[in-house]
C-alpha positions in Angstrom: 177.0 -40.4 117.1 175.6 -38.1 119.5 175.9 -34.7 118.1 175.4 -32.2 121.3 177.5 -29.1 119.6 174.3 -27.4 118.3 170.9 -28.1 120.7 168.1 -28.3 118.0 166.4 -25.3 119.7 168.9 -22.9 118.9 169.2 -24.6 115.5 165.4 -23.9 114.9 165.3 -20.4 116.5 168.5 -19.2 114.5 166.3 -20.6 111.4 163.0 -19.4 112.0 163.2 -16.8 114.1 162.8 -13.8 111.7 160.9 -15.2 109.3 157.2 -14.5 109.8 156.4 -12.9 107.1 158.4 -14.9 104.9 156.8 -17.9 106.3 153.3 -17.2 105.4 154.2 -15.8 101.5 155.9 -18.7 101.0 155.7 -21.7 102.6 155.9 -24.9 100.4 152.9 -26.0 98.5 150.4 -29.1 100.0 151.2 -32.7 99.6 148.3 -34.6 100.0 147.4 -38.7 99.7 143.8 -39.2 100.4 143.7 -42.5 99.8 146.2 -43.0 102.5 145.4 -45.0 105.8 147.2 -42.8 107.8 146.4 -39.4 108.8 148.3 -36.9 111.3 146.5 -37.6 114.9 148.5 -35.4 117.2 151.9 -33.9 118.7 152.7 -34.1 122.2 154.6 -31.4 123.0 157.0 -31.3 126.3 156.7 -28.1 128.3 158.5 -27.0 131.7 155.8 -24.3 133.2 152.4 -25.9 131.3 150.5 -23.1 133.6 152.1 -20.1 131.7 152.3 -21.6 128.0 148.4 -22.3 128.3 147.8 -18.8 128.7 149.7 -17.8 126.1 148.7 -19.5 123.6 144.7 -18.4 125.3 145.4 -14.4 125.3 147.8 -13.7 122.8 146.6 -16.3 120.0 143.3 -17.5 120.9 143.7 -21.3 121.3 141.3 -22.8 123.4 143.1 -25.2 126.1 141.6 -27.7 128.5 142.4 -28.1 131.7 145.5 -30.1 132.6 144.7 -34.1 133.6 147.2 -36.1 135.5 147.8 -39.7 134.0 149.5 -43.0 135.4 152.8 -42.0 133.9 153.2 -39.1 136.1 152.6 -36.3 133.5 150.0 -33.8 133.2 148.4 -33.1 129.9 146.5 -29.7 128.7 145.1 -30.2 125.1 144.2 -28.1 122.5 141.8 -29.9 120.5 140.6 -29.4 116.9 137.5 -29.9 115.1 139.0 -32.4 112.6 139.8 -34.6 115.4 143.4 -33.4 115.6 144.9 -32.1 118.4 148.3 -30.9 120.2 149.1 -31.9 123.6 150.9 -29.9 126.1 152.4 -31.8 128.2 154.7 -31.5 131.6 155.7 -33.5 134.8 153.8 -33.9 137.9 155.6 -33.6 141.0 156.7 -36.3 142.3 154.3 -37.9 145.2 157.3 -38.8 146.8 161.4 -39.8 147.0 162.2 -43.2 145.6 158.9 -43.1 143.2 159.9 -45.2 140.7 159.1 -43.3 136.8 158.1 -44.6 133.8 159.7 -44.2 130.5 157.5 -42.4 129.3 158.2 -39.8 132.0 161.8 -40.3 131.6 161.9 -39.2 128.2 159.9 -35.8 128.7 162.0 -35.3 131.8 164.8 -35.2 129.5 162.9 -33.0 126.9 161.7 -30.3 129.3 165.4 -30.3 131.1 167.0 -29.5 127.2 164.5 -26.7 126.7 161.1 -28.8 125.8 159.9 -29.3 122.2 157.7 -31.4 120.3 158.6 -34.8 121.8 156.6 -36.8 119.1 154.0 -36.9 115.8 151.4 -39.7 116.2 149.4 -40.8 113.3 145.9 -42.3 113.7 144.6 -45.0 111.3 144.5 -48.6 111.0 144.5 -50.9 113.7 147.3 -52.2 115.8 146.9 -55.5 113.7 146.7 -54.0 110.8 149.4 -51.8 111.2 151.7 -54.7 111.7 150.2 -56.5 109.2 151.1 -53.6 106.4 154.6 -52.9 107.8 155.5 -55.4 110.2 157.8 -57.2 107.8 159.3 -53.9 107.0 159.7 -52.8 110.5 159.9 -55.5 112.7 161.0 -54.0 116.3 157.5 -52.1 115.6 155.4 -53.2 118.7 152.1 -53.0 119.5 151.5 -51.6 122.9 148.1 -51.7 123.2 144.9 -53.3 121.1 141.2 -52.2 121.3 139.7 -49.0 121.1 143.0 -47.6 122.9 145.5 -49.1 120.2 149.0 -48.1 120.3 152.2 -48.9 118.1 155.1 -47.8 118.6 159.0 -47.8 117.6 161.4 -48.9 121.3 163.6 -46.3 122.5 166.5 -45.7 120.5 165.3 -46.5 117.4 165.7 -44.6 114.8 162.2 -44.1 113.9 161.1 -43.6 117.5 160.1 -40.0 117.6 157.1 -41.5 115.3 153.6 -43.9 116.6 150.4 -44.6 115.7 147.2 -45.0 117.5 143.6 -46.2 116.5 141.6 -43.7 114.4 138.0 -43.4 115.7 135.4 -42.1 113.7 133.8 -40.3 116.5 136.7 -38.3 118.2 135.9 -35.5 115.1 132.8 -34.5 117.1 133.6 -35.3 120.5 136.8 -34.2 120.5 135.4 -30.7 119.3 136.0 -27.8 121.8 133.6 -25.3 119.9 135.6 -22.7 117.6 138.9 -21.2 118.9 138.9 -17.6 118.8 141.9 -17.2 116.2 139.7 -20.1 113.7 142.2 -22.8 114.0 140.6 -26.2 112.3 143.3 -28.8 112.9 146.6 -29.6 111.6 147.8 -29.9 108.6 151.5 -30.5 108.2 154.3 -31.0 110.6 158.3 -30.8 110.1 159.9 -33.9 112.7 163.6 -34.7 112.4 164.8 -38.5 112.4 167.8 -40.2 111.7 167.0 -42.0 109.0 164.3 -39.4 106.9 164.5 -42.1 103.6 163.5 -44.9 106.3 160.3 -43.1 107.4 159.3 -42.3 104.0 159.7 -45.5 103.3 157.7 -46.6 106.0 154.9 -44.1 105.1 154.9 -45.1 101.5 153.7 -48.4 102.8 150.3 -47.4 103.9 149.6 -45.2 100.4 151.9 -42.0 101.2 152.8 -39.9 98.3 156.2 -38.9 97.8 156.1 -35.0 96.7 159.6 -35.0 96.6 162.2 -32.4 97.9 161.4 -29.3 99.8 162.4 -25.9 101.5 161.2 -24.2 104.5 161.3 -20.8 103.5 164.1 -20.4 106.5 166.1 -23.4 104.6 165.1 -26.0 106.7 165.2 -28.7 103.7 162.9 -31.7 104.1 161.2 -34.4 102.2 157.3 -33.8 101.8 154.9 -36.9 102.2 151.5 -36.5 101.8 148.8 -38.7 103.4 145.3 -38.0 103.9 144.4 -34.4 104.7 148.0 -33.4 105.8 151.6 -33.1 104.9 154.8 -35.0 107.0 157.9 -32.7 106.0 160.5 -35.7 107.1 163.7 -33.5 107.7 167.4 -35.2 108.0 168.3 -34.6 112.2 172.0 -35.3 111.2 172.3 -32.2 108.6 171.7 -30.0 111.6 173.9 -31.8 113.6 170.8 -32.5 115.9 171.1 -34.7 119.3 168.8 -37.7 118.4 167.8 -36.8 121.7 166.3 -33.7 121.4 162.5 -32.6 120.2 162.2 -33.9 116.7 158.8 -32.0 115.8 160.4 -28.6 115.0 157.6 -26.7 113.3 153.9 -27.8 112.4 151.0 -25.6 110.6 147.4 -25.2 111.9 144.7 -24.4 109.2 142.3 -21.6 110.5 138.6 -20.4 107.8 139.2 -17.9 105.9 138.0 -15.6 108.7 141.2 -16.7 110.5 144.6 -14.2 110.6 147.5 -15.8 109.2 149.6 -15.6 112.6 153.5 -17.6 113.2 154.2 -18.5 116.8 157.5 -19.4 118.2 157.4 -21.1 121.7 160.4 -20.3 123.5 159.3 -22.3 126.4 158.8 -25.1 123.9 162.8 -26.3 122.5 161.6 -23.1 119.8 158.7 -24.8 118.4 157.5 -23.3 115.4 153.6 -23.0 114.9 152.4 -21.5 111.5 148.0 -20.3 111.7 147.5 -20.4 107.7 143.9 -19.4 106.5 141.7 -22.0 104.7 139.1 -21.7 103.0 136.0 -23.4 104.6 135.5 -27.2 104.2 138.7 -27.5 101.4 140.7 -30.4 101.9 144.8 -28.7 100.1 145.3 -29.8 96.6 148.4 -31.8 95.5 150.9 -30.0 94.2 151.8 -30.5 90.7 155.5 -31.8 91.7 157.4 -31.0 95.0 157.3 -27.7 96.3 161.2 -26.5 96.3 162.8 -29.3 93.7 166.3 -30.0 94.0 168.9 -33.1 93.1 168.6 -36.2 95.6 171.6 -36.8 97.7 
């Protein structure tokens, strides 16, 4: 069913949109697995004007973003980098060299994003390789695909499926330090959780369980977005039901993530309008701490 009567932005603004302060008193406690193979890699995040969001997120909350590069799929991508070899990715269309260009997919799908209002169009996890991703969950997710092997190894879910908005790539030891753009002004160290929306949320826990998740059980967005927590190493995936929110599975399904800044950093919460509403929480860390696990899961209520 295609549920179009309430576009996921306004669902997250109407959520989140007053709640800064309430976010960073109370958001839910860290679910952590680190003897996971999987850890949170990136989020591509489809944006209409790229130009003005960079500078945004420069002079009013001191990210450092690089300059925009074009690619073969006809987008143009300005990251923001982390020192933890995490990063986000902003990403928008080029124009169009010319009429009857034929588009890929790929562009397809964040033409589609950025025409609804943009968003966070996936959550890529880094770990194993392609073979060994499919070796660990093939059997339990066999329309996963491996798009690419080697150094630049991709997995991913086809269109249409339901865990789609999800895909791993090849961890690389050496992206933490070459990947490092020097200290961002506001402190921010890399992510550490991230609220996506998908179909099926007890099918991607599931699927996570498989490479060593922890299931943390239950929990509440201080603005009632309610979501499953599953830890893996160093982060937290908050796997949140798109059908409760009567959510297009169209739309953005990353809806909120946190950034961990030193403890020099200022606990900041950013909504991007020009980004489907995407929430960004800056939570202060202290220096070289890795969260605890939480006792049991942060907001516990009855399954259903």
């Amino acid at each position: 069913m295609n549920h179009r009567s309430i576009p996921i932005a306004t669902v997250v603004c109407a959520l989140l949109g007053t709640a800064s302060a309430a976010l960073a008193q109370g958001a839910p406690g860290a679910c952590v697995a680190p003897g996971s193979s999987l850890r949170l890699d990136h989020v591509p995040i489809a944006v209409g004007d790229l130009e003005a969001l960079s500078q945004r997120l420069t002079d009013e909350f001191g990210f450092r973003v690089r300059s925009p590069e074009p690619d073969d799929n006809g987008l143009a991508t300005a990251s923001i980098p982390f020192g933890d070899g995490t990063r986000l990715e902003l990403r928008t269309m080029q124009p169009a060299p010319g009429p009857g260009t034929p588009g890929t997919l790929e562009a397809q799908r964040y033409a589609d994003l950025i025409a609804d209002g943009g968003g966070g169009a996936y959550l890529a996890f880094s770990g194993p390789a392609p073979a060994g991703v499919l070796d660990i969950a093939g059997e339990l997710e066999p329309e996963l695909t491996a798009t690419s092997a080697g150094a630049g190894g991709r997995v991913a879910f086809p269109r249409g499926h339901p865990l789609h908005p999800v895909f791993f790539v090849t961890s690389d030891p050496e992206s933490v330090t070459s990947a490092d753009p020097g200290p961002h002004p506001n402190g921010a160290r890399g992510l550490e959780a991230v609220w996506v929306m998908v179909e099926d949320p007890g099918r991607l826990t599931r699927f996570l369980l498989a490479f060593g998740a922890r299931d943390c059980g239950p929990s509440r967005h201080p603005e009632h977005l309610h979501g499953r927590a599953v830890g893996i190493r160093g982060g937290t995936v908050y796997v949140v039901d798109a059908r409760l929110w009567m959510a297009d599975p169209e739309s953005a399904p990353v809806v909120s993530l946190t950034v961990g800044g030193g403890p020099e950093s200022v606990s900041d919460n950013i909504v991007l309008g020009n980004a489907g509403g995407l929430w960004i929480e800056l939570r202060p860390t202290d220096a070289g701490s890795e969260p605890p696990n939480p006792a049991g899961p942060a907001d516990p209520e009855e399954n259903g």
